[in-house]
C-alpha positions as CSV (number, residue, x, y, z in Angstrom):
1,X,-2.3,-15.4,5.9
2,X,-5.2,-17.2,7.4
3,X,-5.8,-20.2,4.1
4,X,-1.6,-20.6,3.1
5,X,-2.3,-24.0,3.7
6,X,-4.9,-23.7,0.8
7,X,-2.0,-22.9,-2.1
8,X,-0.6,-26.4,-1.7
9,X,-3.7,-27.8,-3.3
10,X,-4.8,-25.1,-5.6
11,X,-2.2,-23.2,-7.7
12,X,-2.2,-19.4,-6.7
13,X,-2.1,-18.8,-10.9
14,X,-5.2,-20.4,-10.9
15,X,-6.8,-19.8,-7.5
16,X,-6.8,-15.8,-7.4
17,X,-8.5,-15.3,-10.9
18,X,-10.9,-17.9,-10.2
19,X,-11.5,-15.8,-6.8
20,X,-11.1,-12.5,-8.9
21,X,-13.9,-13.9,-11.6
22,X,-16.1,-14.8,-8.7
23,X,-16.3,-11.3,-6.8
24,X,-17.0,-9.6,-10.5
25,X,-19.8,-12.6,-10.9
26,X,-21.4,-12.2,-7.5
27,X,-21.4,-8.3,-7.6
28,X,-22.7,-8.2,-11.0
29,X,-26.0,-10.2,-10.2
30,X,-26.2,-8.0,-7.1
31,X,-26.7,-5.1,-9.2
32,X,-28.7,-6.8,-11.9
33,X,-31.5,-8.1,-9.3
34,X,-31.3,-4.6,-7.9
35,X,-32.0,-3.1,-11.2
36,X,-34.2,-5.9,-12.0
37,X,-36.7,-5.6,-8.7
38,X,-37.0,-1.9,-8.0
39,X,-38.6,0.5,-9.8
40,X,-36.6,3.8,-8.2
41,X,-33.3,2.5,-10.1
42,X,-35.0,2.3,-13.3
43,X,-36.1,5.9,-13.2
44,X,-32.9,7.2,-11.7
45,X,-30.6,5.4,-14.2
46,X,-33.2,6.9,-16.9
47,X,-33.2,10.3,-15.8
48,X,-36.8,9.8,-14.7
49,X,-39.2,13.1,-13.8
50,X,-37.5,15.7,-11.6
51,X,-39.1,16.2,-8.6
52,X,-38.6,19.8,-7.4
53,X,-38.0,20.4,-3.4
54,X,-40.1,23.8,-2.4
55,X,-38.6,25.6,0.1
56,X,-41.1,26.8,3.6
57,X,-41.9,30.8,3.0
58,X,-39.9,33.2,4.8
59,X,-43.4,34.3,6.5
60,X,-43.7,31.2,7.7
61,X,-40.8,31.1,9.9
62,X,-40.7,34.8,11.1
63,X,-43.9,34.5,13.2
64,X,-42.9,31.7,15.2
């Protein structure tokens, strides 16, 4: 381990959930200002309109 030195200051019992609480911290305000300055999420996490994919015509492709 790279930091063992570390866990004769802190205590592991109270260095890994402090680590722990500050991965679940720092992700959640990634996903908050991702929801917060988009618009795309917004309509995709409220089942905005449907947007419907055409297909080229099967003419189209046959007289190449």
């Amino acid at each position: 381990m790279i930091y063992s030195k570390m866990w004769c200051v802190v205590k592991p019992s109270v260095g890994i959930p402090v680590f722990i609480a500050a991965v679940a911290i720092s992700s959640f305000s990634v996903h908050l200002a991702l929801t917060m300055n988009t618009t795309w999420v917004k309509s995709f996490l409220n089942g905005g309109t449907k947007v419907v994919a055409v297909a080229p015509a099967a003419d189209a492709a046959v007289k190449k």
